[in-house]
Structure formats: structure tokens, C-alpha cells
C-alpha positions, 0 to 999 in steps of 0.5 A, a space after each residue: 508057645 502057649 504065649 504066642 496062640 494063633 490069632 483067627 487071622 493066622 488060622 492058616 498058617 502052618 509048620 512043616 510038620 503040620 501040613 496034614 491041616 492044610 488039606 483044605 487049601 488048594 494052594 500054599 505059599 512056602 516061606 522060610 522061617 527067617 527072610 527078608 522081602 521075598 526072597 526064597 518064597 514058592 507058591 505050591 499047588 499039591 506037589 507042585 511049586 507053581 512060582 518061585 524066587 530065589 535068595 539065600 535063605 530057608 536052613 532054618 525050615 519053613 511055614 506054610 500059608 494058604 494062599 491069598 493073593 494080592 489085589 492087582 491094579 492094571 497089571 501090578 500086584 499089591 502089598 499094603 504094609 504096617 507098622 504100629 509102636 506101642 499100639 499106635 500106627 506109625 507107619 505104611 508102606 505100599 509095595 507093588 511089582 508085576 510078579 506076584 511075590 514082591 521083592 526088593 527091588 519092588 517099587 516100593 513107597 513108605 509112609 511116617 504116620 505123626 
């Protein structure tokens, strides 16, 4: 894994085997291994889940991320998303829901970047 080391970015994410490290985070966000737009997601608080959507998703195992919350504008969170090819961007999206783990069926408004 040596050629994938941990960005400072990624300094708080954790595998299920490491949550000892996580001790310092109040809350975690639980994420299956493999999914797709927030399904199967939990915010955890000790061991409590305090936020939850379902999906199909998670018989690989999971990680842990501390807890960042989206920035929320009237009564909407939102999730600014990227992509870049070969280093350029090339795109971005804007996803926003009124529940915090956004979701397919999130308004959602993508961007090409030329």
C-alpha cells in the first residue's frame, strides 16, 4: 500500500482495524468500501449511529472518516464534486439535498470544463 501513502488530506480516514486512531474525532462518517452516492452511509457519534441511509452495499467492510460537515445554504447541504483528466480539470458538479448525506435522488447540476 506504500504506493498509495495517505495524503495529509486523508490524515482522517481510517480502516476498521484502525479505529483506535480515531479517538480524537467526536464523530465519524461510516462508509462502505465499494458504493455509490451515499448509499449505505452512517454518521457515528461513540456508539451511536446518529444518521443513516440505506443501500445495498458494505459485504466488503468499511472505512471511517472524521466528520466534516457539509456547508449548508438556507436549509440545503452541499457537496461541491470534481474531476480532473490527466491533471486538468475537466469537470464539476454541485450536489445538494436538505439531509446531510446526499443522495441520488439529490438535486444535483454537473459542469464540463473545455
Amino acid at each position: 500500500m506504500e504506493a498509495f501513502s495517505r495524503a495529509p488530506e486523508s490524515a482522517s480516514l481510517f480502516f476498521e482495524d484502525e479505529l483506535d486512531k480515531a479517538a480524537d474525532f467526536p464523530e465519524l462518517v461510516k462508509k462502505p468500501i465499494f458504493s455509490r452516492e451515499g448509499a449505505n452511509i452512517s454518521v457515528v457519534k461513540g456508539a451511536d449511529t446518529t444518521l443513516l441511509s440505506d443501500g445495498p452495499y458494505g459485504q466488503e467492510g468499511f472505512i471511517y472518516q472524521a466528520l466534516h460537515p457539509l456547508p449548508k445554504f438556507g436549509k440545503n447541504h452541499t457537496l461541491v464534486g470534481s474531476w480532473l483528466v490527466d491533471d486538468l480539470a475537466a469537470g464539476m458538479s454541485i450536489r445538494e439535498d436538505s439531509n446531510l448525506i446526499t443522495q441520488d435522488m439529490s438535486r444535483y447540476l454537473p459542469h464540463i470544463i473545455l
